[in-house]
N, C-alpha and C positions, 0 to 999 in steps of 0.2 A: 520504402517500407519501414514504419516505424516497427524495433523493435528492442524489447525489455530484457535483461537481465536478474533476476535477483538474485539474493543471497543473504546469508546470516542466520537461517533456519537452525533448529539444535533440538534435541530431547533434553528437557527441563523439568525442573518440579515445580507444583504449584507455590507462587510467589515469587516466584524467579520474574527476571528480566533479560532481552533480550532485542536485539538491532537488527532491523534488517536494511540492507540497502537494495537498491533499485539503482540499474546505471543506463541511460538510454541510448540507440542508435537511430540515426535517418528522421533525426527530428528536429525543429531549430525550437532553441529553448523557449527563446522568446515567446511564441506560440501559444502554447495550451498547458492545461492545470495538467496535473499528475494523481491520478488516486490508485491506492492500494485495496485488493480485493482479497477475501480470503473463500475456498470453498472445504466446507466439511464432509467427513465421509458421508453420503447419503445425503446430502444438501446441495441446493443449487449453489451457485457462486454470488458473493453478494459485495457492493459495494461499503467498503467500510471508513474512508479516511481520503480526504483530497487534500490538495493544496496548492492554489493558482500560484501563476510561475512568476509573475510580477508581484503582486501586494502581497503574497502571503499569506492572504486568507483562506482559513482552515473549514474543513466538515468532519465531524466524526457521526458516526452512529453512536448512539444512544448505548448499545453492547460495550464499549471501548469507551468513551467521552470520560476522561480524567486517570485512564490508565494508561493512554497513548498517546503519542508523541507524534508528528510527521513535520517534516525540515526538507527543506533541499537545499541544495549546491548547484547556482545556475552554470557556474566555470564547469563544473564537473559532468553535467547535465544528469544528475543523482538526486535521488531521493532518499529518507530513511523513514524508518517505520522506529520507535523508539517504544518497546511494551514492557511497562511494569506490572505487579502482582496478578502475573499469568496465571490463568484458571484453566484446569480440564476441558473444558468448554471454548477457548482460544486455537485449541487442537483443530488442526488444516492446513492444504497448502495453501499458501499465503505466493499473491502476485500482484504486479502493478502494472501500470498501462497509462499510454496518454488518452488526453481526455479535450478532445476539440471543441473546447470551453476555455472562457478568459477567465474567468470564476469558478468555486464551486457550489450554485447557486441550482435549486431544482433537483431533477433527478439526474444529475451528473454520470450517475453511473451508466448510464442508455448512452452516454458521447462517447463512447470507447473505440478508438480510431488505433489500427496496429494489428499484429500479431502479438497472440499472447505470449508470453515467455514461458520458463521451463519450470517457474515458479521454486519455492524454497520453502520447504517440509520444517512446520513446528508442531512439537508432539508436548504436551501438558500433562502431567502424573501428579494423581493429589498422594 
């Protein structure tokens, strides 16, 4: 049973930056991409950021694309979520999950393979 840990959640002000990481269990890294989802109050949960576990290769949403960051650590089998000039609007719990894809090509976010985690609360204040 794969599953996620996160962390690095905070109450921040708008502009602020902040880390989050993802640590995995019952997964072999090798395997499959990693993406981070976030869900807002009253919002469904949406895919926002991958990153296959081999090349590297990145997806952002369009919401985030040039404020955020996603990296891993295959030794660590970690991920990070890496947000600068956090907006009101960034506000959610923020979770990650693997994703049984070698890429993240397509609607990656429909390959989500695990249990969710406990996920890690970021709150935005303009």
């Amino acid at each position: 049973q794969v599953q996620p840990v996160e962390s690095g959640g905070d109450r921040v002000q708008a502009g602020s930056s902040l880390t989050l990481s993802c640590t995995f269990s019952g997964i072999d890294a090798a395997d499959f991409a990693r993406g981070w989802f976030r869900q807002a109050p009253g919002k469904e949960r949406e895919g926002i950021s991958c990153i296959a576990f081999h090349s590297g290769n990145t997806y952002y949403q369009e919401s985030v694309e040039g404020r955020f960051t996603i990296s891993r650590d295959n030794a660590k089998n970690t991920i990070y979520l890496q947000m600068n000039s956090l907006k009101p609007e960034d506000t959610a719990m923020y979770y990650c999950a693997a994703i049984t894809r070698l890429d993240c090509s397509g609607s990656w976010w429909n390959y989500r393979v695990g249990a969710w985690g406990p996920g890690t609360q970021v709150n935005v204040s303009s």
